[in-house]
N, C-alpha and C positions, 0 to 999 in steps of 0.2 A: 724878683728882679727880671725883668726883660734882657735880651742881650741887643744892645743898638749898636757894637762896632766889632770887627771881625779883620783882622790884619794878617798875611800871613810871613812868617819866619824864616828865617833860613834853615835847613835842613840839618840838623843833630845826630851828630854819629855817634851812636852808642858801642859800636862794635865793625870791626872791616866787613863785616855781613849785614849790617843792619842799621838804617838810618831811619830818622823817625821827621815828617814831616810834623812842624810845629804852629800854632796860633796865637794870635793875642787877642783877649777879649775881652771888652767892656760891657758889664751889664750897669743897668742903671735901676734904682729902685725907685718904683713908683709910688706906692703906701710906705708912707714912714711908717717905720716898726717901731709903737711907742715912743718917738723921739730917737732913736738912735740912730736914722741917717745924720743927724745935724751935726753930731760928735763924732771920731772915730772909735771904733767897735771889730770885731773880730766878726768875718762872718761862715760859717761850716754848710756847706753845701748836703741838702739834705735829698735833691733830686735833680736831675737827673741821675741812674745810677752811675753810668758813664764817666759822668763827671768828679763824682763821690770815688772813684779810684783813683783816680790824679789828683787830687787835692794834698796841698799839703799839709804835714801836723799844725793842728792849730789855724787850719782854715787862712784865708785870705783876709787882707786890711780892708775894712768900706770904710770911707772918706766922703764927704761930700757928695755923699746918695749914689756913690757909683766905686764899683770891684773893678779892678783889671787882673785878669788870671792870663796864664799860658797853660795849653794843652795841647794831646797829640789831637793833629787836623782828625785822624779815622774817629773820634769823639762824635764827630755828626754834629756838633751843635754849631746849630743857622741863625741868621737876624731873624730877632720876632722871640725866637724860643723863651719860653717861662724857663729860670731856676728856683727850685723851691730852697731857703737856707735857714739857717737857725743864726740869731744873731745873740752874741758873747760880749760882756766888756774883755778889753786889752787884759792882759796881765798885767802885774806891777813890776 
């Protein structure tokens, strides 16, 4: 997945000490993985590692060839950037 959109959030207070600056991100998948953009599918971010810490159980929905995640902004990840992921059917 590429990432093509990058939004930022309003600021998430975790604690009266600590707020976490937050994003929204659209990756979009370029190689269908065997047919499974066309359906939706679960998809488990296998790189960056960054990103593999914030993920949550059970990975994110792909839809129509493209993820929208949220993450903390300090994650670094820019437009352009490659995710590498592992794609799941849904549960039942």
């Amino acid at each position: 997945m590429l990432v093509n959109s990058i939004d930022p959030l309003p600021p998430y207070k975790v604690s009266d000490d600590l707020v976490l600056e937050l994003v929204s991100i659209t990756a979009i998948v370029e190689v269908d993985p065997e047919g499974a953009a066309a359906a939706s599918c679960r998809v488990e971010i296998v790189e960056p590692h960054t990103l593999i810490l914030h993920q949550p159980p059970g990975g994110y929905l792909l839809g129509n060839r493209q993820v929208h995640m949220t993450c903390a902004k300090s994650t670094g990840v820019r437009l352009g950037d490659e995710i590498k992921f592992r794609v799941a059917p849904l549960a039942d």
